[in-house]
N, C-alpha and C positions, 0 to 999 in steps of 0.2 A: 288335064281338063282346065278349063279357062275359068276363072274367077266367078266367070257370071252361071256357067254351069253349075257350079257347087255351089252357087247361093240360090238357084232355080232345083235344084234339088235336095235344099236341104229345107227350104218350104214345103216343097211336096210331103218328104220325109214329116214333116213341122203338123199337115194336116191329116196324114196318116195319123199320127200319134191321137191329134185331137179327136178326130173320129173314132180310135179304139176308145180313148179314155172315157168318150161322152156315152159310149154304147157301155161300157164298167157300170159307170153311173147308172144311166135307165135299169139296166139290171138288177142292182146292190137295190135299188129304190120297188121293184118288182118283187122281189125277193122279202126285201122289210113289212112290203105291204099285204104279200101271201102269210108270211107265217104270222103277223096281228088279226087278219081275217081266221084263220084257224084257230090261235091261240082264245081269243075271244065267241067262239062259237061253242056254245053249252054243251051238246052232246059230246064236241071233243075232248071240253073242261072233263066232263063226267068220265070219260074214256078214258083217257090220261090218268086220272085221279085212283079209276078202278083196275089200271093195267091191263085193260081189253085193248089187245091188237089188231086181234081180228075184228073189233067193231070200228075202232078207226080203219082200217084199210078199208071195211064197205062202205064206211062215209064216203074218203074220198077217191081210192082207186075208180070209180065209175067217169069221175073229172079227169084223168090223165089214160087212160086207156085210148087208144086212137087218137090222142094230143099230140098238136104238131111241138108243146114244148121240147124243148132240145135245153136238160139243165141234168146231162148226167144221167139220166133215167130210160131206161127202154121198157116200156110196160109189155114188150109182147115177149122180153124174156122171161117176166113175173105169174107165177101161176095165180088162180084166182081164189 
């Protein structure tokens, strides 16, 4: 390959990267911002605190049921 090929591909390669890494980020930031909304939310405090499972799932299973999130989770494998 000729010089300018590999330097023409290794930007592309260059914007690849940056576009995975920028999509890392908005996630890692999605992610921080989900679990301070919950961790902050009284019934959950109370949940957590009291070791009710089952009351947390009915908080928030109703939010991820038929959610197009895609983070690892498939709720129509989840019974209810």
């Amino acid at each position: 390959m000729s010089e300018l090929m590999l330097m023409v591909e290794r930007q592309e390669l260059q914007g690849y990267l940056n576009n995975v890494t920028t999509r890392l980020s908005e996630e890692a930031w999605l992610g921080e911002a989900l679990s301070a909304l919950v961790a902050n939310f009284p019934p959950a405090q109370q949940a957590c605190a009291a070791g009710e499972r089952d009351t947390l799932k009915n908080l928030f299973m109703p939010a991820f049921r038929g959610s197009t999130l895609t983070v690892g989770y498939n709720s129509s494998t989840q019974s209810a």
